[in-house]
Each structure stands twice: as C-alpha cells, then as structure tokens.
TIRO-195752 format. One record per residue (C-alpha): residue number from 1; residue in three letters; x, y negated, z negated. Coordinates in nm, 4 decimals, decimal comma. Layout:
residues N
{rec NUM; "ALA"; {X; Y; Z}}
...
//
This chain:
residues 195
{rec 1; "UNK"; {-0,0186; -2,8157; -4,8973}}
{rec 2; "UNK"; {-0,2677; -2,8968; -5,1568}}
{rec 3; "UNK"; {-0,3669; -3,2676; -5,2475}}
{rec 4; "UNK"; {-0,6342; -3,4580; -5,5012}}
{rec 5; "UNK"; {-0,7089; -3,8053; -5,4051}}
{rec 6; "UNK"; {-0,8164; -4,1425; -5,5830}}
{rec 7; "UNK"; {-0,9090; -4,4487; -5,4750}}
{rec 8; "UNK"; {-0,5067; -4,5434; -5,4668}}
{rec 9; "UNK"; {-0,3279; -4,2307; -5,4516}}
{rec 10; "UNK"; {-0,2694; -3,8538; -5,3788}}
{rec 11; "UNK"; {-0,1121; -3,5606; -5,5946}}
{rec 12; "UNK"; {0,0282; -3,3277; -5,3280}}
{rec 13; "UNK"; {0,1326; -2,9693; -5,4433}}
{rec 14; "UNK"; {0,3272; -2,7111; -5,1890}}
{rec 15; "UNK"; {0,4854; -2,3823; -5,1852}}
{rec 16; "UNK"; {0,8314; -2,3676; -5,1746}}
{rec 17; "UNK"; {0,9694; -2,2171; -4,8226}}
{rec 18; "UNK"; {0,9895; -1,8451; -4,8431}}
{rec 19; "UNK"; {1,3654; -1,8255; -4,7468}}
{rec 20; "UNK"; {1,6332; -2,0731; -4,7270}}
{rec 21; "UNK"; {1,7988; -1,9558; -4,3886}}
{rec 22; "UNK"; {2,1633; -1,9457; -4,5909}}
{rec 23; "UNK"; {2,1469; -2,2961; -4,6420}}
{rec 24; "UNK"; {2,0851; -2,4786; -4,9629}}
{rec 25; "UNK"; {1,7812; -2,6729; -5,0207}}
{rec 26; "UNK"; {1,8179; -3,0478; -5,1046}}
{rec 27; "UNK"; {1,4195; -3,1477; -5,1692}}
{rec 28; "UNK"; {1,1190; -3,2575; -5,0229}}
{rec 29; "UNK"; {1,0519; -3,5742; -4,7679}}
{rec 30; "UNK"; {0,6737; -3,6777; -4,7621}}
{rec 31; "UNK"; {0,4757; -3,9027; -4,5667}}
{rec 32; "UNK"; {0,1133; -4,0711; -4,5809}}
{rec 33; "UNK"; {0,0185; -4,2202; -4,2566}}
{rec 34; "UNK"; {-0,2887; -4,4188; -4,2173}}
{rec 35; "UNK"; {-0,5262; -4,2879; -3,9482}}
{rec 36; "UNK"; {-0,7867; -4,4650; -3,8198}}
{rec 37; "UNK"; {-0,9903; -4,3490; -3,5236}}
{rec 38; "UNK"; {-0,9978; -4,5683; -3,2238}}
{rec 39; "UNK"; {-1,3001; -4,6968; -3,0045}}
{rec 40; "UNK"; {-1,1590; -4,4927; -2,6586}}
{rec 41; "UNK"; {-1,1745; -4,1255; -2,7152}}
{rec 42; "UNK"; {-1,1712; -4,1028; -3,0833}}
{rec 43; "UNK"; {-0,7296; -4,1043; -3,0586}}
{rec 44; "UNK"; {-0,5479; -4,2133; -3,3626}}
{rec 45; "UNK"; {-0,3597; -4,4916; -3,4730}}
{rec 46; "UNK"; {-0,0854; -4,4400; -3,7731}}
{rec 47; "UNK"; {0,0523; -4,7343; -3,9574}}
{rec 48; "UNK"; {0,3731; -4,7515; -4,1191}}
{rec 49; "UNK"; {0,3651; -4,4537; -4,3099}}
{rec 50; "UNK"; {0,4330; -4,4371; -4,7042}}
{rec 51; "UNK"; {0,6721; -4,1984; -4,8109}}
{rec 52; "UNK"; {0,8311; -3,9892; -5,1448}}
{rec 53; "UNK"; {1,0876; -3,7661; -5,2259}}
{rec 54; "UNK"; {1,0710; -3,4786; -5,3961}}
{rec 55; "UNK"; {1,3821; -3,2509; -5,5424}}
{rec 56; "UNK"; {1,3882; -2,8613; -5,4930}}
{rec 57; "UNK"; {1,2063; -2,6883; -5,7507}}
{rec 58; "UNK"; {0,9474; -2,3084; -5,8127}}
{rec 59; "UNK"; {0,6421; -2,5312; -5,7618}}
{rec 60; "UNK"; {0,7486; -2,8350; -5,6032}}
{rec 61; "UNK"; {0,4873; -3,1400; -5,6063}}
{rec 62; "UNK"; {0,4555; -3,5556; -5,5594}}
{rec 63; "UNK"; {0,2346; -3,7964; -5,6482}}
{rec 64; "UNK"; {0,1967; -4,0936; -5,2991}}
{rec 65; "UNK"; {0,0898; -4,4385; -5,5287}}
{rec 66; "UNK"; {-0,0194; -4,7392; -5,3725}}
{rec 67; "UNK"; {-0,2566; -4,5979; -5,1044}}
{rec 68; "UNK"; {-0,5572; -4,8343; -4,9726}}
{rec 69; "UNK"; {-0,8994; -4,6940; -5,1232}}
{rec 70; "UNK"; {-1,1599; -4,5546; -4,8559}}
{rec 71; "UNK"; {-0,8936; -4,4719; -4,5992}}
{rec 72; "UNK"; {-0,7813; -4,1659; -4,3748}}
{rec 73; "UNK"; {-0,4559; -4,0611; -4,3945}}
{rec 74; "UNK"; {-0,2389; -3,7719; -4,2795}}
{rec 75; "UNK"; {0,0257; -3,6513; -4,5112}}
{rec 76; "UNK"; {0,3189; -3,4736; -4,3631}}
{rec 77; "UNK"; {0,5830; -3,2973; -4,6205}}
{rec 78; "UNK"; {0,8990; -3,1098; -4,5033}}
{rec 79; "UNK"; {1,1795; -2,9310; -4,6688}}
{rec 80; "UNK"; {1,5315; -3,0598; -4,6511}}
{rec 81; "UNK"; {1,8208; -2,8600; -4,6828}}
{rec 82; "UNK"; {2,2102; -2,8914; -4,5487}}
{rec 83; "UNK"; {2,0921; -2,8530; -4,2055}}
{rec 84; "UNK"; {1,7837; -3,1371; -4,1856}}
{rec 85; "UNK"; {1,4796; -3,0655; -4,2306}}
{rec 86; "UNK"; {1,2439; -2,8587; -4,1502}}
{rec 87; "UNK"; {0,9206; -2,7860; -3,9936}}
{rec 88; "UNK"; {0,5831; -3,0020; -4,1514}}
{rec 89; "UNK"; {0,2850; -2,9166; -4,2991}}
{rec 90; "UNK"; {0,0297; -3,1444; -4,2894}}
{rec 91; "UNK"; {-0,3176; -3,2288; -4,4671}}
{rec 92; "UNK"; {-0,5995; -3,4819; -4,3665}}
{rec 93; "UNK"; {-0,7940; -3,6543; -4,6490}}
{rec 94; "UNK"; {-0,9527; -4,0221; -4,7262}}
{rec 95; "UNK"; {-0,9262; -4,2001; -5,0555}}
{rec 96; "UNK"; {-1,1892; -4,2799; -5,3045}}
{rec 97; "UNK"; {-1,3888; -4,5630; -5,2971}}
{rec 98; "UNK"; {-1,3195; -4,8792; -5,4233}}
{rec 99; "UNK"; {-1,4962; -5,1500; -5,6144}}
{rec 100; "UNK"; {-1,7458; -5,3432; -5,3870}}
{rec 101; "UNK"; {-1,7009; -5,6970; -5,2564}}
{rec 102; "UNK"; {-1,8761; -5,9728; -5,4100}}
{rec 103; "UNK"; {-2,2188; -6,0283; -5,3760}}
{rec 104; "UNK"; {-2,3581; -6,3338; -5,1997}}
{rec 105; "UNK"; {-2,4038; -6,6337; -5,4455}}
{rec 106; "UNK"; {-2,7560; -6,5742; -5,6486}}
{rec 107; "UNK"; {-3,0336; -6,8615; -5,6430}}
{rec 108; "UNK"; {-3,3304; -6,8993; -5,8162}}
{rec 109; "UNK"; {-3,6586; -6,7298; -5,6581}}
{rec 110; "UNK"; {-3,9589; -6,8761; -5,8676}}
{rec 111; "UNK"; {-4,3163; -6,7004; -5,8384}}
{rec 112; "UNK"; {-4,2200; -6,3606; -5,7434}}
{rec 113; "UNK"; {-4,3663; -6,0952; -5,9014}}
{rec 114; "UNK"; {-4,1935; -5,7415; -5,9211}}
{rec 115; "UNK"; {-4,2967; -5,4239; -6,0814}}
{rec 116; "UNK"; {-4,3801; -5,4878; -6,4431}}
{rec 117; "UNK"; {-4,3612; -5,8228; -6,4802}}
{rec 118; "UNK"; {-4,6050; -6,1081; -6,4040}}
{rec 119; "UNK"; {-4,4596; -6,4515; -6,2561}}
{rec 120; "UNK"; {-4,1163; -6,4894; -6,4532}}
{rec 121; "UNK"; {-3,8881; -6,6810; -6,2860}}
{rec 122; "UNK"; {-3,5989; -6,4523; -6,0580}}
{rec 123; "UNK"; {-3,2465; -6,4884; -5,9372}}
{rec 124; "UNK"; {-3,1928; -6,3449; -5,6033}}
{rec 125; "UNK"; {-2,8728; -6,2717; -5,4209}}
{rec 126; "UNK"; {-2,7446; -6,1223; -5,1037}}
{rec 127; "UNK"; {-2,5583; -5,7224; -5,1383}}
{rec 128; "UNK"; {-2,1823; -5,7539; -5,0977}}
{rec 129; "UNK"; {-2,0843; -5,7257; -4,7146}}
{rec 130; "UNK"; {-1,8276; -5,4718; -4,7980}}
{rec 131; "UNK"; {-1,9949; -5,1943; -4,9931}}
{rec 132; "UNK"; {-1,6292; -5,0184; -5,1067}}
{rec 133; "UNK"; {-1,7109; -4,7315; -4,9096}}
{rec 134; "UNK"; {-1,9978; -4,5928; -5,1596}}
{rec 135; "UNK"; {-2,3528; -4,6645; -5,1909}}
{rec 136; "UNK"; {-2,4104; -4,9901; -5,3992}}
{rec 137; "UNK"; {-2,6941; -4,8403; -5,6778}}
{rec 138; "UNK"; {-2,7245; -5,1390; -5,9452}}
{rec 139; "UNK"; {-2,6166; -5,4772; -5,9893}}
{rec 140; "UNK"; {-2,5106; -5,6670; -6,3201}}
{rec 141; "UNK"; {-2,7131; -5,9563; -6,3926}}
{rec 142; "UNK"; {-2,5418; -6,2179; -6,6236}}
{rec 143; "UNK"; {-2,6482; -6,5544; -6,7278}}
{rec 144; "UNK"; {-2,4654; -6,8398; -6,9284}}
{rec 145; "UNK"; {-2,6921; -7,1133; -7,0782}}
{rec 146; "UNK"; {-2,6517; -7,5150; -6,9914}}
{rec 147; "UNK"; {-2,7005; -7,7086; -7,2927}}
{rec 148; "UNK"; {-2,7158; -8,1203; -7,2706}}
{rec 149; "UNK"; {-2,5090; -8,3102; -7,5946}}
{rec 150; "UNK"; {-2,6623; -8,6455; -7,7305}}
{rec 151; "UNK"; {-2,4440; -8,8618; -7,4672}}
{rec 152; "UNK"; {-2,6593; -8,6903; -7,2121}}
{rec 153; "UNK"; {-2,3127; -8,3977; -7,0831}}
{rec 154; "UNK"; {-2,4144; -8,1094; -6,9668}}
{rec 155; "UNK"; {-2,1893; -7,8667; -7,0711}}
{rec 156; "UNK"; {-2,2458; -7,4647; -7,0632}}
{rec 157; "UNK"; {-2,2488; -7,2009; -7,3284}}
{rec 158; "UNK"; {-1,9316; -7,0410; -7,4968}}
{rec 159; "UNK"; {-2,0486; -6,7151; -7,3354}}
{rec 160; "UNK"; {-2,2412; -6,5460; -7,0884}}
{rec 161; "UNK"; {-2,5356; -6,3525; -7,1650}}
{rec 162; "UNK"; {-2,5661; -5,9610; -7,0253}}
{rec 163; "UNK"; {-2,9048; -5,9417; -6,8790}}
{rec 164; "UNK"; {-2,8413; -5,5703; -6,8053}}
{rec 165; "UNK"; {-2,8680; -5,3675; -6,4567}}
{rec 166; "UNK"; {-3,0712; -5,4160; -6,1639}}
{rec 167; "UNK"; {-3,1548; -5,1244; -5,9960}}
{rec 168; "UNK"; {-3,0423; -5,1663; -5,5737}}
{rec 169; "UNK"; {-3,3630; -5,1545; -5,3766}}
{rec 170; "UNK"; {-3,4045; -5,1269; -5,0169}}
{rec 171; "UNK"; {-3,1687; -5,1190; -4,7085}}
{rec 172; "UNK"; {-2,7855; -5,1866; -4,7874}}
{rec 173; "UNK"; {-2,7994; -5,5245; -4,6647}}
{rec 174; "UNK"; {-3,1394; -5,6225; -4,8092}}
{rec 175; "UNK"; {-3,2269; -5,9467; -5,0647}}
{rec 176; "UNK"; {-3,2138; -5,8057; -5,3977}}
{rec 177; "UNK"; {-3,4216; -5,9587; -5,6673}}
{rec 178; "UNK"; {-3,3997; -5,9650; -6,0780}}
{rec 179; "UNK"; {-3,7070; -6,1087; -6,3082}}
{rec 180; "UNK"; {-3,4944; -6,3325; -6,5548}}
{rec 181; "UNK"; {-3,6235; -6,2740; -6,9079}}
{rec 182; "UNK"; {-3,6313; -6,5747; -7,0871}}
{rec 183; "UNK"; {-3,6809; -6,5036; -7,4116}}
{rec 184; "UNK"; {-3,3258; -6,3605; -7,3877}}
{rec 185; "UNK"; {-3,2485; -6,7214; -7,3529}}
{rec 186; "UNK"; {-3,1495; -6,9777; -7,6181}}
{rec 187; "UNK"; {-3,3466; -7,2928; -7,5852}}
{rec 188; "UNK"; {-3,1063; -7,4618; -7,3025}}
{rec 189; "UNK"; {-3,1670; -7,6878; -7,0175}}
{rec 190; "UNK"; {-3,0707; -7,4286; -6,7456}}
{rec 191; "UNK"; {-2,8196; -7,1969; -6,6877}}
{rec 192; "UNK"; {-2,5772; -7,0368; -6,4621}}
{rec 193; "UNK"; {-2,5877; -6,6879; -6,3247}}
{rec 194; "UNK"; {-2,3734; -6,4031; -6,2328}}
{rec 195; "UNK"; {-2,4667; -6,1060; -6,0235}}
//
C-alpha cells in the first residue's frame, strides 16, 4: 500500500492480490483510524475509523476525504471476494498541516524601536496558541482607517489597508511586534488592525 497525504485527505494505491483462491473478487474495504499515542506506555487509541470502498480493478486505488489535518492515522485496506475478506495491509502516516489559529488580539506598542526604523508607533500581538502543526514564519499586518463625519461619528474605512508581512521572531510563543508605517495611512483619526 502506497498513500500521499494532505492536510484533509489520503490517495491510497495497492496491488491487486496475486491470486484469487477460485473465488471472485468483489472490491476493496478501507479504513483510516485515528491514532494518537497515549501518556502510559506510548499504546494507541483509534477513533471511529473512516472508511471507502473500492471495486476490483489492474491497479486498484481510493482517495479517504474528510481527514483532520496534523493527525496520525493507520489505514487498513483488504480485498473482498465471495468468501469475506481478506488479510490487511496497513500504512502509518499524519496529515498536513493546517492553517494556524488566530493570533491574540493586537494593541498598540508606542516608542519601540525595531531594526530600521526609529520611534514609529507598533501594533503588537500574541502568536496563535495552536500553531497548525507547522512553524508560524510571518504574520499579515492589516489596518483599516477611522475617520470622524461632521456630526462628530466615527465610522471606519470602506477597506482595510495591507501593511504587508511581518517576519516571526523569537520563541513560538513570544510577543511579536510590527512598526506601523504611517504614511501608508490616509489622514484618519485612528484605525483598526488585523494581524
């Protein structure tokens, strides 16, 4: 058994058995179990597993969809014929990473300087908790202006305003930081921001 694996699902790809044992073939049963290691002895623990079908064919093969992104699972396929089915083959393999989880809710940071730039004005946030299994490397800095009308509302810009990416720097879990470049800015009262 042969698989490739995204963040959601695997394309499994198998020989066919080399002999039928006089008994017609009927197709393929497959199953994707979760497995996740336990804290006493390093056992596993399957879920309710997933399963496809698959009907008898020279180079039999099945996609699993709906799979949960950064997770172990074992797949199990077996042929089916007349009599039942026979014995498994199995194959081990965790899915892709997924997007990360939100990042904590950015602020203003006044006064800081950073590498090539003076004292502008920053937004800092916290990394997302739940990294998507994958190194988080940048962040996307957005800002939407706050404008005040002559009856003294504050209401905010059509749009938002991409300030670009912000490299990650330091440990995973570390305050990250982004100079806010005003000029970028139209003349406003404020504005809101997005990280």
């Amino acid at each position: 058994v042969q698989g490739s694996l995204t963040s959601t699902e695997v394309s499994l790809a198998w020989d066919p058995p080399a002999g039928d044992g006089g008994v017609a073939l009927r197709g393929y049963r497959v199953e994707a179990r979760e497995a996740s290691s336990s804290s006493s002895g390093g056992n596993f623990v399957f879920e309710e597993p997933r399963t496809a079908s698959a009907p008898p064919s020279d180079a039999p093969s099945v996609t699993v969809r709906n799979l949960h992104g950064n997770t172990g699972y074992v797949f199990c396929v077996w042929a089916v014929s007349e009599a039942g089915p026979g014995p498994s083959a199995e194959l081990y393999g965790v899915t892709g990473a997924v997007a990360p989880g939100a990042c904590g809710t950015p602020q203003a940071a006044d006064g800081l300087a950073t590498e090539g730039s003076a004292s502008l004005p920053h937004v800092a946030w916290r990394p997302p908790a739940d990294c998507g299994g994958a190194a988080v490397v940048a962040y996307r800095v957005w800002l939407r202006p706050l404008f005040r009308d002559s009856f003294g509302d504050v209401f905010p810009a059509d749009g938002w305003i991409d300030l670009g990416l912000t490299e990650h720097r330091g440990a995973p879990s570390e305050l990250q930081f982004a100079p806010l470049m005003l000029d970028a800015l139209p003349r406003c009262i404020g504005c809101l921001c997005s990280v």
